[in-house]
RODRENLUM-350551 format. One record per residue (C-alpha): residue in three letters; chain; x, y, z. Coordinates in steps of 0.001 Angstrom, whole numbers, plus 524288, in hexadecimal, padded with zeros to 5 digits. Example, Ala and Ser with C-alpha at 12.3 -4.5 7.8 and 13.67 -1.06 7.14 Angstrom:
BEGIN
('ALA' 'A' (8300C 7EE6C 81E78))
('SER' 'A' (83566 7FBDC 81BE4))
//
This chain:
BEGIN
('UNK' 'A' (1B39A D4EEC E3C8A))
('UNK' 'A' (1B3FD D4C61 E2EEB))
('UNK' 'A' (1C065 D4C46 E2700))
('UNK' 'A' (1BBA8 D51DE E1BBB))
('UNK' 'A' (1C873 D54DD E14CD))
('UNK' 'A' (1CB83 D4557 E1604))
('UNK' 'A' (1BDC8 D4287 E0F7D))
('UNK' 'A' (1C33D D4C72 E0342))
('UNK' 'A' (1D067 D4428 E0284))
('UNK' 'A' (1C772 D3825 E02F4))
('UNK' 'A' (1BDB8 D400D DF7DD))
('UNK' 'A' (1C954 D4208 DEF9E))
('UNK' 'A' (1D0FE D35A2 DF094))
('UNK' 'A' (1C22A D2D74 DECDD))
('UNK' 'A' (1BA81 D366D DE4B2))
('UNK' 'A' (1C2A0 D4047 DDE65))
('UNK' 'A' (1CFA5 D38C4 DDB4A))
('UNK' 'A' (1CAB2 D2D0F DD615))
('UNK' 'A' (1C1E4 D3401 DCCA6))
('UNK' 'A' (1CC86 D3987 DC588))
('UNK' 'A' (1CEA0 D46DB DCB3A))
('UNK' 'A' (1DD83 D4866 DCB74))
('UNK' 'A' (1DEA7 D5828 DCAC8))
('UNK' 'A' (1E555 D5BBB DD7EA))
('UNK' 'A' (1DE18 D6970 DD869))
('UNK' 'A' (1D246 D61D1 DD706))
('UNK' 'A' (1D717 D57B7 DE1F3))
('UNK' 'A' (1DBC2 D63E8 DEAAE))
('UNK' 'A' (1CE24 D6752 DEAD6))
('UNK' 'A' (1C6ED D5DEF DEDAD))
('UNK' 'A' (1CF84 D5B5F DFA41))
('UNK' 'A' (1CF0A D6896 DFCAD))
('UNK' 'A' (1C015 D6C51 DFD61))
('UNK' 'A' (1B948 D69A4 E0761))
('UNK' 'A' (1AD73 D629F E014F))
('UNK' 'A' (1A61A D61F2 E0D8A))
('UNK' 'A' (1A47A D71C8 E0E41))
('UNK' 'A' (19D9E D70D9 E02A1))
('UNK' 'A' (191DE D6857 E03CD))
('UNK' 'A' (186EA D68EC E0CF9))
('UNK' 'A' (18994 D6762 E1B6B))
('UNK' 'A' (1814C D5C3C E1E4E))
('UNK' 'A' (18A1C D5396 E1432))
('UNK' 'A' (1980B D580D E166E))
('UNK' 'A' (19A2D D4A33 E1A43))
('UNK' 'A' (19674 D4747 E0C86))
('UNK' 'A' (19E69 D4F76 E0518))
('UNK' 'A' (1A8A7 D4566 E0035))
('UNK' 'A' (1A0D5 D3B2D DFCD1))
('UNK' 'A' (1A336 D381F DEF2F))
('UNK' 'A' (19480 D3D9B DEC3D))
('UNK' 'A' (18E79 D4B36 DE816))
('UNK' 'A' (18ACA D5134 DF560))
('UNK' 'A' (17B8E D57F3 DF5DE))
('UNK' 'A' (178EF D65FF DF726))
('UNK' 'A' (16BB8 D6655 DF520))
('UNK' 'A' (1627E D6936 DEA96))
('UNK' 'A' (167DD D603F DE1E6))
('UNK' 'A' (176E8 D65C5 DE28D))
('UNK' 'A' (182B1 D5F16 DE6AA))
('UNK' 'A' (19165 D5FE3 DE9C3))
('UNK' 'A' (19720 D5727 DDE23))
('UNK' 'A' (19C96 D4C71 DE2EC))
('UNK' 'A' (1AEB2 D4C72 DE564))
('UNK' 'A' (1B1AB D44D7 DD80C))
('UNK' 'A' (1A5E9 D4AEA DCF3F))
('UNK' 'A' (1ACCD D57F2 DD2A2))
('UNK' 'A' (1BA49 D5577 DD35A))
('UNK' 'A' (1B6AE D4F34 DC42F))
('UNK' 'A' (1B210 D5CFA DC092))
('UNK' 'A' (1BCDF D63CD DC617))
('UNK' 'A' (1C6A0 D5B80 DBF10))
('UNK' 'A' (1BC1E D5BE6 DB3AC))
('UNK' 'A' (1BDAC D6B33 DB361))
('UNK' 'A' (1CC39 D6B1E DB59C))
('UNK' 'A' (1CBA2 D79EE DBBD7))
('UNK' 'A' (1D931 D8198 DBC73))
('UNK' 'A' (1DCF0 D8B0A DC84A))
('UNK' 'A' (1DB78 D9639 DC01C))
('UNK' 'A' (1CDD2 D9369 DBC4A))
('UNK' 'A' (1BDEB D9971 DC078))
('UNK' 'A' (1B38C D8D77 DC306))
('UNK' 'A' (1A5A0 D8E3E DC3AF))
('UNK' 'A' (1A014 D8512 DCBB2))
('UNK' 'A' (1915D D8311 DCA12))
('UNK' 'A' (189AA D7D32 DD3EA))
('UNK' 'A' (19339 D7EF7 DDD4E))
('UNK' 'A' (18C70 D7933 DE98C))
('UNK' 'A' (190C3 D7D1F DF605))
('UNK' 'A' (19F11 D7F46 DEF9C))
('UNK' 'A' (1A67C D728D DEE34))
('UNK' 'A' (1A70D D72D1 DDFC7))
('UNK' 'A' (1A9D3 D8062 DDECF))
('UNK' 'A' (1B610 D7EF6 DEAE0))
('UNK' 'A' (1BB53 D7358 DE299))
('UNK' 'A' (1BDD4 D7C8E DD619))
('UNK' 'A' (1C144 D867D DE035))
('UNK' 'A' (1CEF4 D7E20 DE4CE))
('UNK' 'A' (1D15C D7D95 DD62D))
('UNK' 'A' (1CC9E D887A DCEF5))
('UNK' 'A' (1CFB3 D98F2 DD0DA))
('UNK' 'A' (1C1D3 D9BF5 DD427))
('UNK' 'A' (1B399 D9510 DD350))
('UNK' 'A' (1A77D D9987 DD2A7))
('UNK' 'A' (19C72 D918E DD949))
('UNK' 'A' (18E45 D9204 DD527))
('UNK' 'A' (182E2 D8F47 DDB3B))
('UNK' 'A' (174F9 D92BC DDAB6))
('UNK' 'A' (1715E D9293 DEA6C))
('UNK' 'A' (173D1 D9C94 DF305))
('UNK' 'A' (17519 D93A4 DFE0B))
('UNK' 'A' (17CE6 D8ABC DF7EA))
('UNK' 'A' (187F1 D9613 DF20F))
('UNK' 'A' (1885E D9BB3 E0049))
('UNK' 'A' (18A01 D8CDC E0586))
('UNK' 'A' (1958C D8BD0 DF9B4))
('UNK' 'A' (19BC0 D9753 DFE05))
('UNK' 'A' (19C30 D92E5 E0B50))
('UNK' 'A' (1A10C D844B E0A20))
('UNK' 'A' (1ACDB D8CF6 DFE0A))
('UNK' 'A' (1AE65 D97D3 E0B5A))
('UNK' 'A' (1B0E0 D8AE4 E14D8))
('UNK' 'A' (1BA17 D83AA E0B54))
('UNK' 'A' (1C18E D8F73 E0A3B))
('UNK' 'A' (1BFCD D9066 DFA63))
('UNK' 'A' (1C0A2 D9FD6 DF81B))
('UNK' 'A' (1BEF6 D9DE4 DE8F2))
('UNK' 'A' (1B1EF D99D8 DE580))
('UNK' 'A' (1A7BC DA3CF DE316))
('UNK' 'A' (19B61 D9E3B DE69F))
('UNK' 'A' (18E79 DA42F DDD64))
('UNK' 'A' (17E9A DA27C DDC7D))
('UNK' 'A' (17863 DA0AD DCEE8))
('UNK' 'A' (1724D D9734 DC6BE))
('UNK' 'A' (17A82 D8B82 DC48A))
('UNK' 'A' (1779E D89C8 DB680))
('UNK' 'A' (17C7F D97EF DB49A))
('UNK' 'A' (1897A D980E DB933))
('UNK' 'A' (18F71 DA36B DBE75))
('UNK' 'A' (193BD DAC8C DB333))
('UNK' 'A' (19774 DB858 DBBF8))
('UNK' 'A' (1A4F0 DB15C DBE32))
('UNK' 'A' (1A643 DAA68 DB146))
('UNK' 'A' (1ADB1 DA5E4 DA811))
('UNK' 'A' (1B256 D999C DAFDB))
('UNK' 'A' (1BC98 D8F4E DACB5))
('UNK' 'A' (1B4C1 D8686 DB1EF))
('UNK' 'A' (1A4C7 D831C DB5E6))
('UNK' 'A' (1A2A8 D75AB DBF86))
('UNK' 'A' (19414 D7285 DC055))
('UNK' 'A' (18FE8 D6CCF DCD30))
('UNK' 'A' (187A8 D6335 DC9A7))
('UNK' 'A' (18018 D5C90 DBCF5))
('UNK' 'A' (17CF3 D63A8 DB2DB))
('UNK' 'A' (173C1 D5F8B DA558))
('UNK' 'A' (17978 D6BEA D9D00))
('UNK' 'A' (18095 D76F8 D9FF6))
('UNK' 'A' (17D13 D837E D9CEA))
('UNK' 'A' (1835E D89C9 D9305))
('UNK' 'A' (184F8 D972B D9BE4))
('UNK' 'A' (18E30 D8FD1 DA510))
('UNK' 'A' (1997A D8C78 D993E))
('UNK' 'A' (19776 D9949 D9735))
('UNK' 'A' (19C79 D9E6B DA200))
('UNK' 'A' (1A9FF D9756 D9E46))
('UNK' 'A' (1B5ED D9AD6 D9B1F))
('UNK' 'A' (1BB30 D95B2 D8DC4))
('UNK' 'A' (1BF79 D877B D8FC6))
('UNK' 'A' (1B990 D8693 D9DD9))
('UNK' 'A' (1B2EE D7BCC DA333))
('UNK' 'A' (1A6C6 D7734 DA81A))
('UNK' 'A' (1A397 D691D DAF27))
('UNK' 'A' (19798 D63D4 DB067))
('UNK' 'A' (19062 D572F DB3FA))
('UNK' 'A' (18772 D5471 DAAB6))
('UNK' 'A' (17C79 D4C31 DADC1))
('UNK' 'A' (1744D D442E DA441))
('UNK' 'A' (1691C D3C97 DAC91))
('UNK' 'A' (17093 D367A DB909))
('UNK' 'A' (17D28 D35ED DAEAD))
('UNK' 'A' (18883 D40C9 DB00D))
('UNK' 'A' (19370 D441D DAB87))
('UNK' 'A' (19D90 D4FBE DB06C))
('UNK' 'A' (1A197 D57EF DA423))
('UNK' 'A' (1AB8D D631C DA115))
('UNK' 'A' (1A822 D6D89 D9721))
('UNK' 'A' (1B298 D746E D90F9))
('UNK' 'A' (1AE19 D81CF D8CA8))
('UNK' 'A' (1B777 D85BA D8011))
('UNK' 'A' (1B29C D8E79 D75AB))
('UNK' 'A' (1A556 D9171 D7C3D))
('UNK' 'A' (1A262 D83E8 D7A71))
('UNK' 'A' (1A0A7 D7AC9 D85B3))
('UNK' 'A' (1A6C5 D6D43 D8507))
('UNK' 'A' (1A359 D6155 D8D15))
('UNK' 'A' (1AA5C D5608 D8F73))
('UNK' 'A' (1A960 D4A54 D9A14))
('UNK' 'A' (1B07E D4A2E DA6EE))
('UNK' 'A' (1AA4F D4177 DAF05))
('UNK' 'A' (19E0F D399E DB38E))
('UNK' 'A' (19576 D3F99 DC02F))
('UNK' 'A' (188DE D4243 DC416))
('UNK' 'A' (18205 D4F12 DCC44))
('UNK' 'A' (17574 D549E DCDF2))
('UNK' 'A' (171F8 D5D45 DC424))
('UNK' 'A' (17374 D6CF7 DC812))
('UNK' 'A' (16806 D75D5 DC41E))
('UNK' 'A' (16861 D7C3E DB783))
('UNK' 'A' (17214 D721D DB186))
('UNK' 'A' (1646E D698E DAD29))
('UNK' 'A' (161CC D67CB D9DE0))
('UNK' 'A' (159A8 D7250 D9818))
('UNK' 'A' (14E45 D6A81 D92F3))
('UNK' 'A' (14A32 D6C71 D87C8))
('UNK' 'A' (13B05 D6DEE D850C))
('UNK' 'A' (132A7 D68E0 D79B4))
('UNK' 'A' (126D6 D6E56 D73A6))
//
């Protein structure tokens, strides 16, 4: 039988550790949840490689270090509401969960947000609220939020989703120029959003998140 917790001591102590991440609540939950609930069954045995694992159409679980980067990145407090775009089948979204009061986890399949609440059910996580809409739309019924993760690359982001912050939240990103990314963290102060660098990764890009392209006559 696998000994899955000993693979998340092993995730921590090579990935997550030696990139930096120091933050015990961070630590705490990445020992804590169970990574292999939360991506497909056929690759359990691949969930703590030090790789993003496949969902299908193009999605993926982040890989340990890029998210324990963005958790660090958005430095959430216990008191504080997280949106968590893209959510998957819930890994993201159970991460915040450890650290934050409540998250909210979007997604855009039906199959995959009863599949999220299922793996969040079997981990025992009771606060994440799992909902189906449009990534690039966010999820404004629950708004403001302290903070917004994106799960996965983006090329912009829309200006409805800093909306839907609270003044001086926080949004990280991945941005992706070509096959070159970078992980960002937006502060929004003053209705104004501003970006600075966190940290280099790479992801597929999620839909809606592309460039608008601009047409010429």
């Amino acid at each position: 039988m696998t000994d899955f917790a000993r693979r998340r001591s092993i995730m921590v102590d090579t990935q997550v550790r030696p990139s930096d991440v120091t933050k015990f609540p961070i630590i705490d939950a990445m020992l804590t949840v169970p990574r292999e609930v939360f991506v497909p069954g056929d690759k359990r045995e691949l969930a703590y490689v030090g790789e993003h694992v496949a969902l299908g159409d193009g999605r993926v679980v982040l890989d340990p270090r890029t998210l324990a980067k963005m958790l660090e990145a958005a430095n959430i407090q216990n008191d504080e509401m997280v949106l968590d775009i893209g959510s998957g089948l819930g890994y993201s979204a159970a991460l915040a969960a450890h650290i934050a009061d409540a998250v909210i986890a979007l997604e855009e399949a039906p199959d995959r947000v009863a599949d999220a609440e299922a793996a969040l059910s079997e981990a025992g996580i009771d606060n994440v609220a799992v909902v189906d809409g449009p990534l690039s739309e966010g999820a404004a019924k629950s708004a403001p939020y302290d903070v917004i993760l994106i799960q996965g690359a983006v090329e912009r982001v829309p200006d409805g989703l800093s909306a839907q912050l609270k003044d001086g939240g926080r949004i990280v990103a991945i941005f992706m120029e070509g096959q070159l990314g970078v992980a960002k963290v937006g502060h929004f102060i003053d209705g104004k959003m501003n970006w600075r660098f966190a940290f280099n990764a790479t992801a597929p890009l999620l839909p809606g998140f592309e460039k608008e392209q601009a047409f010429a006559l």
